[in-house]
N, C-alpha and C positions, 0 to 999 in steps of 0.2 A: 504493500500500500504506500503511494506517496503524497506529500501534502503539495496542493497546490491552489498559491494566494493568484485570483483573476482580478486587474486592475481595470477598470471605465474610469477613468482620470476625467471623460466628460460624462456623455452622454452614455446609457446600457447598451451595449452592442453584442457584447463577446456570452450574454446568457445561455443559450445552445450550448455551446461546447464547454462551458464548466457544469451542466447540467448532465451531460454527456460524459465526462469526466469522473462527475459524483455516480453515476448511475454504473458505472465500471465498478465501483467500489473502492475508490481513490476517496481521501479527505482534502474536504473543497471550504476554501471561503472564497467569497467574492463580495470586494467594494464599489459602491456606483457610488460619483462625485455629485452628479447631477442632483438636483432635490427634486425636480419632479418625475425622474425616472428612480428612484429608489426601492420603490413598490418593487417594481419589475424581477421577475423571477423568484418573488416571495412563494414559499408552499413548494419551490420545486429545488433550491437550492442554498444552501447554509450563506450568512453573509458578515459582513464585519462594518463596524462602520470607524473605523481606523485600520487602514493598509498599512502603513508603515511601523504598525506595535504588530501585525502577524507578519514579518518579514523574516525575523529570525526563527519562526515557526514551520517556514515554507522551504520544499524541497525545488520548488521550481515556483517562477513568478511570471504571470502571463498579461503583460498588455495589450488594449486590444485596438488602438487606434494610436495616432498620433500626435492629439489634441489633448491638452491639459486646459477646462476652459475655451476662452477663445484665442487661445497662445497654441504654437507649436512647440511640443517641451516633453512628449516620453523617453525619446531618444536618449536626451539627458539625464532621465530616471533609469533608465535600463542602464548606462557607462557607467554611471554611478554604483548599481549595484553590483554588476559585475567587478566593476572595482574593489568591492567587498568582498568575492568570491562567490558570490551567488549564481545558482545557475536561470540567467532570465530569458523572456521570447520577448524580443522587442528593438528598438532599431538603435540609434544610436543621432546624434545632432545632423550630420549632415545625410544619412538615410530618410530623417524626417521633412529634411530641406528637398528633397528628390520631389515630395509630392507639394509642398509649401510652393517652391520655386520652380513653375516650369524651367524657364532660361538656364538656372543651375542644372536641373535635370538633362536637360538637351546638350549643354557642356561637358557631363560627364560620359555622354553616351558618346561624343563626338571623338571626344580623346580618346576612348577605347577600341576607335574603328568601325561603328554604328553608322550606319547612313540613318539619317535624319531628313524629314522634310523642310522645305524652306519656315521659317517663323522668325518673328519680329516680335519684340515684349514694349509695349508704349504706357507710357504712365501719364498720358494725356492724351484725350478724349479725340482733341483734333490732331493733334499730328497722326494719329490711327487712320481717320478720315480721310488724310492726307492722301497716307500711303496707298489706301485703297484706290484712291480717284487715281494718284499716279499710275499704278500698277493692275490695270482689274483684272479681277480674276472671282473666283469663289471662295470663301475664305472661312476657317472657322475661327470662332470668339471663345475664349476662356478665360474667363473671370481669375483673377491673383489675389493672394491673401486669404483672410477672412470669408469672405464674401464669394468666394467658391465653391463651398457647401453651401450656397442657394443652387441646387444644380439645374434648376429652370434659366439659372441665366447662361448656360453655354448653348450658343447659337452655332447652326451648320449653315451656310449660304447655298443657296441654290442658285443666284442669277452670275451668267457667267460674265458681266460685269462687274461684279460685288455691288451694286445697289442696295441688295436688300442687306447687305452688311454694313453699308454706309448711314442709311433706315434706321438700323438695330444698335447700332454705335453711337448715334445722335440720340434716341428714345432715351440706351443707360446712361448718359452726358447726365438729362434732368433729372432721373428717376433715380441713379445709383451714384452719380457722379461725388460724391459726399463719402459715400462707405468703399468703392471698389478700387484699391490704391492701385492699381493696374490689370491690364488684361496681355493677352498673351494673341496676336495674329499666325493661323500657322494655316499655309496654304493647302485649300483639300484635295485628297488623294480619294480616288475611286477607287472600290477591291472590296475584299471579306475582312471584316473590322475580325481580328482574333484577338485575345490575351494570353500571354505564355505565363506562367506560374510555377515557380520554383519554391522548394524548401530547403532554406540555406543552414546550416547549423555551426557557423561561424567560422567555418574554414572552406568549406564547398557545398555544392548541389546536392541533396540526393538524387539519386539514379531517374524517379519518377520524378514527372512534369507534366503537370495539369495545362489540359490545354480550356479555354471556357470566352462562352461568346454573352454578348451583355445584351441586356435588352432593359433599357433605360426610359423609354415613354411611357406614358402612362395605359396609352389605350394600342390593342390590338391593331397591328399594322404599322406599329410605328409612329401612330400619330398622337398630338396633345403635348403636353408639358413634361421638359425632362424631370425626372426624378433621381435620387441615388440611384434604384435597380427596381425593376420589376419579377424579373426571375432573370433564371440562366442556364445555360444548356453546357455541358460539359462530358467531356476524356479522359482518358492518362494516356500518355503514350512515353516514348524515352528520350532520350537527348538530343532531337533530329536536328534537322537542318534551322528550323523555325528557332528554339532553344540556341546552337550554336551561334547564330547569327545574329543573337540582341541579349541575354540574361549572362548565355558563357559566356560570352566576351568582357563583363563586369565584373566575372568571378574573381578575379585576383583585390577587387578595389572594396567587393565586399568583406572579402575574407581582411582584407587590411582595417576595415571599419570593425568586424569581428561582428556582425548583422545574424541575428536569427531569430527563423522564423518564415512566414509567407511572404515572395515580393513578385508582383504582377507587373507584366509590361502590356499596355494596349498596343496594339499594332494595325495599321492595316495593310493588306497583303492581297497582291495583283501578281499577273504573269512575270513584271520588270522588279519587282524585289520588296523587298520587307523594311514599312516605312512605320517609325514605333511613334506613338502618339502621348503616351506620359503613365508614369508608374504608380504604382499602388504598394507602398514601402510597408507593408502593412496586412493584416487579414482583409479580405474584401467578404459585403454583407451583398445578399445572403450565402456569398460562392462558398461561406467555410464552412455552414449549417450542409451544404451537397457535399463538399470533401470530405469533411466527418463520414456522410450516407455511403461515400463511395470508398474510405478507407476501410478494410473487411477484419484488418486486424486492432488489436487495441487501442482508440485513438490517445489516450493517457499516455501510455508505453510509446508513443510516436512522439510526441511532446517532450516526455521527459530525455528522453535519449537527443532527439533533436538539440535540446535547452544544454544538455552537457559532452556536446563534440562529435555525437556519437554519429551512427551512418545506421537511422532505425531500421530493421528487419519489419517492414509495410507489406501488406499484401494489401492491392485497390480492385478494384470491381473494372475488368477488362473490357465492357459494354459501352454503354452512353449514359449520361444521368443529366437529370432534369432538375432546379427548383422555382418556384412558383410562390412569388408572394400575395398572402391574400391581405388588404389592404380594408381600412374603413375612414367615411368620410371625416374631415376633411381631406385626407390626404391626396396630393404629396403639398397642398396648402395649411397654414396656422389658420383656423378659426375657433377660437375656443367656445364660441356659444353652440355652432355647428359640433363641435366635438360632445359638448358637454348632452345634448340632446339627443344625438344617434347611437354613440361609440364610447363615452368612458365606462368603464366598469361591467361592460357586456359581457353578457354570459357565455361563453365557447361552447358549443354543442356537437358531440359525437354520435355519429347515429351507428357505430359498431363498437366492439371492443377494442378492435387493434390500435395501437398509437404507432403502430409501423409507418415510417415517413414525413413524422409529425415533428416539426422544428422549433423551439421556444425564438420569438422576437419580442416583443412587448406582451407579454403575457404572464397572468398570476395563477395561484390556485388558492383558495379557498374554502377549508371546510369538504375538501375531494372534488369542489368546482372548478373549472377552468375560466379565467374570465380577464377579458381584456384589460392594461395595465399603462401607467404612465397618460403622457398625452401626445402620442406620433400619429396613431391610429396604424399603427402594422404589426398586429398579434400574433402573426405563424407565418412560417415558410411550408409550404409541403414540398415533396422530394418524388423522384421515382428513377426507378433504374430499368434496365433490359439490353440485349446485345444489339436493338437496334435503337434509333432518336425515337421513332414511331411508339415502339416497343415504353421506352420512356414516358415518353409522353403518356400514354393508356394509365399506367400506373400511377401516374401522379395527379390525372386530373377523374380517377377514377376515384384516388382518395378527397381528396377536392370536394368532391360531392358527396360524401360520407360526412361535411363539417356545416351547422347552422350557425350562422351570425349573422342577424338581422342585419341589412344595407352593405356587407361583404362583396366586396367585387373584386379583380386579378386579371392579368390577363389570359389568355385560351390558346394563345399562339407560342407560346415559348417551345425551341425547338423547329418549330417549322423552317425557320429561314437556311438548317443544315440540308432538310430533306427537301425544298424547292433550289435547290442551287448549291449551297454554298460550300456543304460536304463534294460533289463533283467537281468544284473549280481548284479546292485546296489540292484535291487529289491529283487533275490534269494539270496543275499546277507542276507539281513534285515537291508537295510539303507534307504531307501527313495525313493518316490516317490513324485509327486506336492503334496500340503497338506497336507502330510503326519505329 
């Protein structure tokens, strides 16, 4: 049995898999910083409300983002502890500056041999504007700082003069120009958006490499307002080409930072080469509540070995795996009267026994009740696996329908985009498939 202290320095994120953890029969505390996510994961998992008095108590120390507040600052808790000897999962100052700083992040990719796409970082509204009018093209917008986890505000341009990015840049001038200390222009590339995923354990990769595709709107098809994640469709496969050509090629700068843990690179990927779009130094929500579904062996024993050097003995689900969040209103908007009327404190309803594929996100128990927690409005992930996307699919939205929550909605399409295309081009491509 080993102890392990789960840190949310902000908001609850990492519930799932310290729940996951404890359900192994590992001894689990976990701190949420947040006051109004603190509820979260009550009834399903042990919790502390001082991390740093269970420090010395902890066999391994798991962060779960890289936000302390509205500061970026686990990085510097994790160096810190290991400083002490500790063994932790978490990044380090300039691992956290990766996802903080695009332009940082595009620099380290560069120096390593990465091809990058063209991008420009403006910390003023009109010189942005500028470039665009000088330069048209289509462009996409990424919000700097703070003000980037509003993920509605990263805009894709479609006109192939960048107009409607000139539009879009002029709107956040009024509307945002006060809080967004800069944005990021980086010019768009057509292809299969992928992300490569690696587990680094402070000195190199493991063997496996999640390969996982995002699906960020709200509504089916792609359309509506971005959000962090809708679901995700997801692989394993081993070190291929996709992997050598943007995560390996960082292995020596990681291992030098001494970095473990999950670190995602988005990419997109065309016939002409592998164009990386910005990292994720960190667990990504809900990809690690599917990695857990899709790790077949002990996820605790994966962690711990991870957090102390080791090269875990993993066995993963050789198929395809799906997750699907189901979401209540407001979301992915604040409205607290909207929330307070629909969605706080809802009851979770199962219409079987099984809890197979069922993923804690904002969500409490009560009394042997399940019932929705905090005020995000995104109570469960569900999950599905099978040896094909299809196959996934069935399973996860079969469970899907086995759950009552008044005004619940998700989307219905996750996975498709593999089985209308996208699996075929990677593959006529000569990038990968599962195992590969």
């Amino acid at each position: 049995m080993v102890r392990f202290l789960f840190v949310s320095a902000d908001a609850a994120l990492i519930t799932d898999l310290a729940w996951q953890v404890h359900r192994e029969g590992h001894d689990v505390k976990y701190y949420i910083e947040a006051e109004s996510d603190r509820e979260i994961g009550d009834g399903f998992v042990p919790k502390t409300d001082d991390w740093e008095a269970e420090v010395e108590w902890a066999d391994v120390v798991v962060f779960d983002d890289v936000w302390v507040g509205s500061d970026v600052g686990t990085g510097a808790l994790a160096r810190e502890l290991r400083e002490r000897g500790k063994a932790v999962v978490g990044g380090t100052p300039n691992t956290d500056r990766l996802e903080e700083d695009r332009g940082y992040a595009m620099e380290i990719l560069e120096e390593h041999g990465v091809n990058t796409i063209e991008h420009h970082v403006f910390e003023d509204f009109d010189a942005g504007i500028q470039h665009v009018q000088e330069n048209p093209a289509p462009y996409v917008i990424k919000p700097l700082g703070e003000v980037q986890n509003v993920k509605r505000l990263l805009y894709v341009g479609n006109e192939d003069d960048g107009s409607d990015v000139v539009e879009v840049l002029r709107a956040y001038k009024k509307a945002w120009g006060h809080r967004m200390k800069g944005f990021q222009l980086q010019r768009k590339v057509e292809g299969v958006e992928i992300a490569i995923c690696g587990f680094f354990n402070g000195n190199e990769f493991i063997d496996q490499v999640n390969f996982n595709f995002e699906h960020k709107k709200l509504f089916p098809g792609n359309i509506g307002p971005s959000t962090g994640e809708m679901g995700t469709s997801m692989f394993w496969a081993g070190q291929n080409k996709l992997f050598k050509e943007t995560l390996g090629k960082i292995e020596d700068w990681l291992a030098n930072e001494g970095y473990v843990g999950s670190i995602d690179i988005n990419c997109i990927v065309n016939e002409n080469g592998i164009y990386p779009l910005e990292f994720t130094p960190r667990f990504g929500y809900p990809t690690i509540a599917l990695q857990e579904e899709s790790i077949e062996s002990s996820t605790g024993a994966f962690f711990y070995e991870l957090a102390h050097g080791n090269e875990p003995d993993v066995e993963v689900h050789n198929g395809f795996q799906i997750a699907v969040r189901v979401v209540l209103p407001p979301f992915p908007f604040d409205d607290e009267k909207t929330y307070d009327e629909n969605s706080r404190n809802a009851a979770v309803v199962f219409e079987t026994e099984s809890r197979e594929g069922i993923h804690l996100e904002d969500a409490k128990k009560i009394d042997g009740q399940w019932r929705v927690a905090g005020d995000n409005g995104m109570p469960l992930v569900v999950t599905g696996k099978g040896e094909t996307m299809q196959a996934a699919r069935e399973q996860a939205y079969g469970r899907i329908n086995d759950i009552v929550i008044p005004n619940m909605y998700y989307r219905d399409d996750v996975g498709e985009r593999w089985i209308d295309g996208d699996g075929d081009r990677l593959l006529a491509w000569g990038y990968l498939g599962p195992q590969q």
